[in-house]
Structures are given as C-alpha cells and as structure tokens.
C-alpha positions in Angstrom: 96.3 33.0 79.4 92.6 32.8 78.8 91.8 29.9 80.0 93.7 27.0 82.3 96.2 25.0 81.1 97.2 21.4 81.5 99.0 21.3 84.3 101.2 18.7 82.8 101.6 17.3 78.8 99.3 14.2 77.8 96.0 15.9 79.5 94.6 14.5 75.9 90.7 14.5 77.4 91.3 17.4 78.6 92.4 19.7 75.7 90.0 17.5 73.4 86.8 18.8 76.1 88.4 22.5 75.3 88.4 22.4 71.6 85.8 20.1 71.1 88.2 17.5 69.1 88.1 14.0 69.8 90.9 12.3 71.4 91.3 10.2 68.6 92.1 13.0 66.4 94.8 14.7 68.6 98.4 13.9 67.9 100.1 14.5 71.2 103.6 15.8 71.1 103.1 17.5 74.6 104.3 14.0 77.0 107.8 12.8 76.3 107.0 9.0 75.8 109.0 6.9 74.0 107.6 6.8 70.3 108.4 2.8 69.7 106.1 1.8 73.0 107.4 -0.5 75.7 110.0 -3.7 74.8 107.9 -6.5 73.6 109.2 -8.7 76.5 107.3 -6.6 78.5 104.3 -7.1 76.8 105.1 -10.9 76.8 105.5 -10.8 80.4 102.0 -8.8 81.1 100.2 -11.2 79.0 101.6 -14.9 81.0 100.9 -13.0 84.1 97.4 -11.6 83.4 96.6 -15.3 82.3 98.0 -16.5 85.1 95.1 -16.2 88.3 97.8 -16.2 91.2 98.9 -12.5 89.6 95.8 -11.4 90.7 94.8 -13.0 93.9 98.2 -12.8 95.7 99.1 -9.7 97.2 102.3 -8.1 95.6 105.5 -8.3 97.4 105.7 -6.0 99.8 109.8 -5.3 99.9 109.6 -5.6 96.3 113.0 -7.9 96.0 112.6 -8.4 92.0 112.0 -5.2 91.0 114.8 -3.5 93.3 117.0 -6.0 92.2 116.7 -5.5 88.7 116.9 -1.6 89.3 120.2 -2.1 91.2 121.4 -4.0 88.1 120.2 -1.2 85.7 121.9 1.6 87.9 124.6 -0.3 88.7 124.3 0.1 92.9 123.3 -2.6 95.5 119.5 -3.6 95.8 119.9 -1.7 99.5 120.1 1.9 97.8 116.8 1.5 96.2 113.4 2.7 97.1 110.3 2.7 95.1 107.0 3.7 94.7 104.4 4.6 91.8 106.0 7.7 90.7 108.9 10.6 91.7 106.7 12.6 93.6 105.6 9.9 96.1 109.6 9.5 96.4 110.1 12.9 96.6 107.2 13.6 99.7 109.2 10.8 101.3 112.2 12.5 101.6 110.8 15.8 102.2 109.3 14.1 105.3 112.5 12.1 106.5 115.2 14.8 106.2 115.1 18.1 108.1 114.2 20.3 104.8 112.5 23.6 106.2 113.4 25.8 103.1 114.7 24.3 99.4 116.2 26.5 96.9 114.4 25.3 93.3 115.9 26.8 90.0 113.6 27.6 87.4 111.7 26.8 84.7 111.6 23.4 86.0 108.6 20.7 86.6 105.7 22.0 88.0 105.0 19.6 90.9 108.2 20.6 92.2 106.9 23.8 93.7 103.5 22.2 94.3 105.3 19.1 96.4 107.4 21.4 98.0 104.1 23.5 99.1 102.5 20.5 100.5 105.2 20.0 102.7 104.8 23.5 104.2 108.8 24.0 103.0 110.0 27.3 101.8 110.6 27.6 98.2 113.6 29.8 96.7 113.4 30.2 93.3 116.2 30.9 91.1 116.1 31.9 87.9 118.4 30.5 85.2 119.3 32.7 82.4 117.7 31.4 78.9 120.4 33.1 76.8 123.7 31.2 79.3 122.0 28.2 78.0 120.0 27.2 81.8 123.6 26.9 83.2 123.5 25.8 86.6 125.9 28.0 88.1 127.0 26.5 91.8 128.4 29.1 93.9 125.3 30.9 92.7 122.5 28.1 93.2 124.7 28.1 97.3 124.5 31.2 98.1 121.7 31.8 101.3 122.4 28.2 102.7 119.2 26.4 101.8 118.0 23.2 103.3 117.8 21.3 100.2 118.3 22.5 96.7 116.1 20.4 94.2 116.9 20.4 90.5 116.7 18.2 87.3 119.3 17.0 84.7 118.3 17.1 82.1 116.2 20.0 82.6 112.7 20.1 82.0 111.3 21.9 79.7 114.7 22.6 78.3 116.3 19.2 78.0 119.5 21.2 78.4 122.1 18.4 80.3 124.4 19.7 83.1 128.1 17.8 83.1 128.7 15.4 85.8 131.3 17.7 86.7 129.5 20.7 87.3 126.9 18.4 89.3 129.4 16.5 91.3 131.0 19.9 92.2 127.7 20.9 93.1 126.7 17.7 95.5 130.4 18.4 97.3 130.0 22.0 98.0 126.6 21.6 98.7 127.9 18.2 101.6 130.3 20.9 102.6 127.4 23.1 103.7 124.8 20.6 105.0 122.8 20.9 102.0 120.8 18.0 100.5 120.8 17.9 97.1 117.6 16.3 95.6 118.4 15.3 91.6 115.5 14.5 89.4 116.8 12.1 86.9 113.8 11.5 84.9 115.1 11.5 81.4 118.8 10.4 82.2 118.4 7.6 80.3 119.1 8.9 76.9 122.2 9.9 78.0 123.5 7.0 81.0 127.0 8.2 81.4 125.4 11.5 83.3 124.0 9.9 85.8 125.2 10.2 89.9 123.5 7.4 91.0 126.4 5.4 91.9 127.6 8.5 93.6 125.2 8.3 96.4 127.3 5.9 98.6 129.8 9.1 98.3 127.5 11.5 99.2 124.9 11.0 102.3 123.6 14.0 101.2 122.5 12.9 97.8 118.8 11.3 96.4 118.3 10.8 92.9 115.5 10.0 91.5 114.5 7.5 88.6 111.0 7.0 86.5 110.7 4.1 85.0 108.0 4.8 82.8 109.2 8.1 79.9 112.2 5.7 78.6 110.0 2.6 78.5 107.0 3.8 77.1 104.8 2.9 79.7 103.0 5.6 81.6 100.3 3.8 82.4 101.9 1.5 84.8 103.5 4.1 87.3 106.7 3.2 88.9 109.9 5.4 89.9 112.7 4.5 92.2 114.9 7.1 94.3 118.5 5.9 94.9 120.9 6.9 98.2 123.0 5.3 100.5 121.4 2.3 102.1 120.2 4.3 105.7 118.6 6.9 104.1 117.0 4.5 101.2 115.2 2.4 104.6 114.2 5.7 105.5 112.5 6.9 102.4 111.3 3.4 102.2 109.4 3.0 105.5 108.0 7.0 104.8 105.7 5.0 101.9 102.9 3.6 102.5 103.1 -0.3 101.7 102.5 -1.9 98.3 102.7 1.3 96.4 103.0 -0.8 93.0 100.9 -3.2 91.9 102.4 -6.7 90.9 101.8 -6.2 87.1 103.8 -2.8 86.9 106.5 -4.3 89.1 107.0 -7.3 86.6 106.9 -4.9 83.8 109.8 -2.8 85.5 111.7 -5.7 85.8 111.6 -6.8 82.5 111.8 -3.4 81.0 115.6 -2.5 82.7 117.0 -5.8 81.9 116.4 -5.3 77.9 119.9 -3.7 77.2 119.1 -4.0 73.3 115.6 -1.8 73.5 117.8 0.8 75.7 120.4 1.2 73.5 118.5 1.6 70.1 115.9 3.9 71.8 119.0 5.8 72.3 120.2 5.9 69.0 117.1 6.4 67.5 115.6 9.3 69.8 119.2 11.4 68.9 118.9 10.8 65.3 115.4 12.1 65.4 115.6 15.4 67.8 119.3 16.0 65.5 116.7 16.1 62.3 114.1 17.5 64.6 116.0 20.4 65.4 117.7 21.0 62.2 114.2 21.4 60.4 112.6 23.5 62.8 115.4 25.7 63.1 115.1 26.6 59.3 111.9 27.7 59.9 113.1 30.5 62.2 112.5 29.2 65.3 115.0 29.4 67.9 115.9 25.3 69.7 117.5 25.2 72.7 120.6 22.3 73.1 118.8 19.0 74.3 119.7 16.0 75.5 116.4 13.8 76.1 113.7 13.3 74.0 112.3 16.5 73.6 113.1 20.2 72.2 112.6 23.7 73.7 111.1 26.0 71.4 111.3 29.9 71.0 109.3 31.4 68.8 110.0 34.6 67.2 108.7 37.8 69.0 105.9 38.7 66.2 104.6 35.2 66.8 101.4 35.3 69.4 102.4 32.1 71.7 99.0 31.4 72.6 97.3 31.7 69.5 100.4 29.2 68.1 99.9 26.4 70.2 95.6 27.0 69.5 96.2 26.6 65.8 98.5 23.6 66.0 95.6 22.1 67.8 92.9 23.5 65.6 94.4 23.6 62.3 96.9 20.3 62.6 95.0 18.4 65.4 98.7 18.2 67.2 98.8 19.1 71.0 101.4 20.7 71.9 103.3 21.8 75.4 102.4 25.2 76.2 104.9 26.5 78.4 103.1 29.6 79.6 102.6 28.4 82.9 106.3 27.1 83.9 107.8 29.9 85.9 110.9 31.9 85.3 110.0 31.4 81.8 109.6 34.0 79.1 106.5 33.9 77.1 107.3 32.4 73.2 108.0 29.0 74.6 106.6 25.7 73.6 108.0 22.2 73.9 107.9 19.2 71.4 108.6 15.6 72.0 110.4 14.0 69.4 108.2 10.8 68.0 108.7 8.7 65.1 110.1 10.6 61.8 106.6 10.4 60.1 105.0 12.2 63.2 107.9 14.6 63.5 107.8 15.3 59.5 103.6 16.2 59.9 104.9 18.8 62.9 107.9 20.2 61.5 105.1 20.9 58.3 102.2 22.3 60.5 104.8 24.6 62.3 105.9 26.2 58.7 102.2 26.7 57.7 100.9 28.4 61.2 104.4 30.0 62.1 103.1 32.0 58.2 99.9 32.6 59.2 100.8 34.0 62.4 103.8 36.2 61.0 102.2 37.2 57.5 98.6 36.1 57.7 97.9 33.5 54.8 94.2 34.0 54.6 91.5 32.0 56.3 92.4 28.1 54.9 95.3 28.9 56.7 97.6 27.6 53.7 101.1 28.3 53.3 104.1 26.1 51.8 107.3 25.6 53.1 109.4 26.5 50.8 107.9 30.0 52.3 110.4 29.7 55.3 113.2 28.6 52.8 113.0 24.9 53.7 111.5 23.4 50.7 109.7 20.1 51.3 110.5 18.3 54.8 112.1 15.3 54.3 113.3 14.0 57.5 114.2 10.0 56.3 
C-alpha cells in the first residue's frame, strides 16, 4: 500500500483527513455495529442517570456486582466466572500476565491487536495460516502440532465471519487440556449466533477464557465494556490483573440494561441474517466472490483484474462509503475487502456503488465513472 491504513474499521476522521471528505459525508461500512443503535432502555437508563447528580459524584462500584450479575444471566454462568474491563484487549493483557504463556500459536487472518497484544507481552507468536479456499477451517491436530503455550483464535472469525462448530471447538479445548495448552477464544460477534458459544464450558475446562464485547451487538462503541468468562479461580485472577474501576458507572448501567433486553437480541438476530442473506445474494451477482458468514459482516473477494486498492479508493471517492481494506490483515491474499451489513437502504446504495466501480475497474466506463447494473446482469437492486 501507498499509504497507512486504519489500523482498525470506524477510523472515520482518519480516512476523512486522507481524502479530504468530511465525516459527515462518509458512510462507514468498515466497523461491524449494529445498524438499529443501542435498545432504547438503554438510552432510557443513560438519561435518569445523567440527570441524576449521585451518577456523577459517586465513584463506580469497584467489584462491579450489577453488571457481572447481569452478564452471568446473559451467558448463562455464575457472577464468579466473570471479569470485566473496558474492552477484550485489557482482558486479554490480563490473562497474558496471569497464566505462564511464553509462546501462543495465532491462526491467521485474524484481528490485528492479536499479534500487537501478544507483542506487548514479549510472547512468541506462531502464525498459522488458514487456507481461504477450505473455507478458514480450523483444523485441530494441525493448529496442536509444536505444543504452544496458548493458542488464541476467534469464532466467528474476523475478517471472515466464517463460524467454527462447537464440536470442532470443544474438540479443540480437550485436546488442547490434554496438552497443557490454554486456549484463549475471542467471542466478539457470538451473539448473532448464541447457541455457538463455550462459555458455559469453562467450569469444564480450566484451561479455557472466552471473551465477550459488549459493545458490536448493542450498538454502543462508545461506552467500552467486554467481559472474559472462566472458572471462578482463574476469573479472580484476571480480575485482580486489572487495574480498579476500568468502567465508568454510565457504561456499566448501559451493559446491564443492554443484556437483559431479550426482545432487542433476538430481532437484531433476525434482522442482521435477513440482511447479510440479501447482502450476499446481490453482491455475489456482481461477480464477486462472499465468503460463508455468520455475524454481521461479509468477506469479500474481488476478481483478479480488479486493482484492490484502487476499489476501496473509489468507493470512498466516488460513493463516499468507507470500506474495510483488508490489505494489512496477515495471511491474507490481496483482493479482500469486508462489508458490514447495515440497514437494507444503506446496503442497497453499496451493493449499487460496488456494480458501478467493480465496471470501471474491469472495463473502464469513462471519467463520470457511470455504469448501470444491469451491466453485471443484476438489473436494479432491490433488496426490500
């Protein structure tokens, strides 16, 4: 690449100093937020408590009982497997600093702050590449073989939303307790698909931490929270490895509220498959390869004749829409970008921008930078 990328999707100011856009014109599809915001009782609750004085002037609770209790609830464990903090990687440094972890195997493409964590911590990184045309299978006698300390992986995947069975994970967890091997399971878009989840599996397995964010699902990035679930020894280990009140009393209540709102979770379900199903459908007509996803966004290949970087500069300058280049995961082949999946109006103005600069990159349309899509045999998107 040219230039630096955003280390991470939703680097709005950033991209808008780069192009010279304002923010205001950007349409960001490169941070996988839920489209429909946070539930309206958490907005409810934020406003009582900011008019409230006490919120303000009291110091937040320090073992945060509420909030853990209302996670347990939501992940259906006892209050004593939870810790928090304000975010995963806080929670992940804290384990890296409680357990003896000297070298961690880390399959790839995945997260970026993976490695960069892991680098902190002075650990030794093992990268293993999955293959993009098995699907990103995580194959376990594979991922085993060399004995690492610790592997650390996500499910789903990210940037590939592809979603490993609870099988293959649960296999993975038992050879891996066979071997002395932590497994460190990044659960950050689980959500839209519960049943996956191994978090009641961690009274099981002492060698087992996953990790929850609180804010992708809910819509609420701004107020960073993220728990990490294990058996209860471990958990007052990873606890005491924070440093104290590491969430303010407003995103705590918000947390709270947000998990107990079984309505909002179960239609931001619905919704977000409906949407990636269409999504996918559309974008695939267009000759652009989508990988299998599970959360609430979509891996895309573009064909070979297609100039990556150039794509993702005309979506930007053309379409004012932002986004994920995926140039700077590694183990990942260039051609990749990835899309949230927002509301169908927002989805239906991408799906049309990708026809019209997927032309112009392939065939060249001239300088307006015109083309229909009935071009890419799709006709006009209608994704209602």
């Amino acid at each position: 690449m040219s230039e630096s990328l955003p280390l991470h999707g939703g680097q709005l100011r950033q991209i808008a100093d780069r192009f010279g856009i304002a923010v205001a014109e950007l349409l960001d599809f490169s941070a996988n937020i839920n489209p429909e915001g946070p539930p309206a009782a958490v907005v409810s609750r934020l406003h009582a408590s900011v008019d409230n004085p006490v919120t303000l002037t009291s110091y937040p609770d320090i073992d945060e009982t509420e909030l853990k209790q209302s996670l347990a609830r939501y992940n259906s464990v006892s209050p004593e497997n939870i810790a928090v903090a304000n975010g995963f990687v806080p929670l992940l440094e804290a384990g890296l600093r409680v357990l003896p972890i000297r070298s961690c195997l880390l399959p790839v493409p995945a997260f970026i702050e993976y490695r960069r964590t892991l680098a902190r911590a002075q650990i030794e990184t093992i990268p293993h590449a999955l293959d993009f045309e098995s699907g990103f299978r995580y194959d376990v006698q594979a991922m085993l073989t060399g004995f690492p300390d610790a592997i650390l992986l996500a499910n789903p995947q990210n940037p590939s939303g592809v979603l490993a069975s609870r099988d293959v994970l649960l296999d993975l967890t038992a050879e891996a307790a066979a071997r002395n091997i932590f497994v460190l399971l990044d659960e950050a878009f689980i959500d839209y698909c519960p049943e996956a989840s191994l978090a009641r599996e961690t009274e099981r397995f002492p060698n087992l931490i996953v990790f929850r964010s609180l804010t992708k699902f809910f819509g609420m990035p701004g107020l960073r929270v993220a728990c990490a679930i294990s058996n209860p020894e471990l958990s007052k280990r990873l606890q005491e490895a924070i440093a104290p009140w590491p969430i303010t009393t407003l995103a705590s209540l918000a947390a709270s509220v947000a998990v107990e709102d079984e309505p909002y979770a179960s239609r931001t379900i619905a919704l977000n498959a409906e949407r990636r199903g269409r999504m996918q459908e559309f974008i695939e007509a267009l000759g652009i390869s989508v990988y299998p996803s599970a959360a609430n966004f979509l891996l895309l290949r573009l064909p070979n004749t297609a100039d990556c970087e150039d794509f993702w500069k005309r979506m930007i300058l053309d379409h004012r829409i932002v986004l994920r280049n995926c140039a700077n995961y590694e183990g990942l082949l260039d051609w990749h970008l990835r899309t949230a999946v927002r509301s169908d109006s927002d989805n239906r103005r991408l799906v049309e921008a990708l026809a019209q600069v997927l032309a112009f990159s392939s065939h060249g349309t001239g300088p307006d930078n015109t083309a229909t899509e009935s071009s890419h045999g799709i006709g006009m998107v209608q994704m209602n």
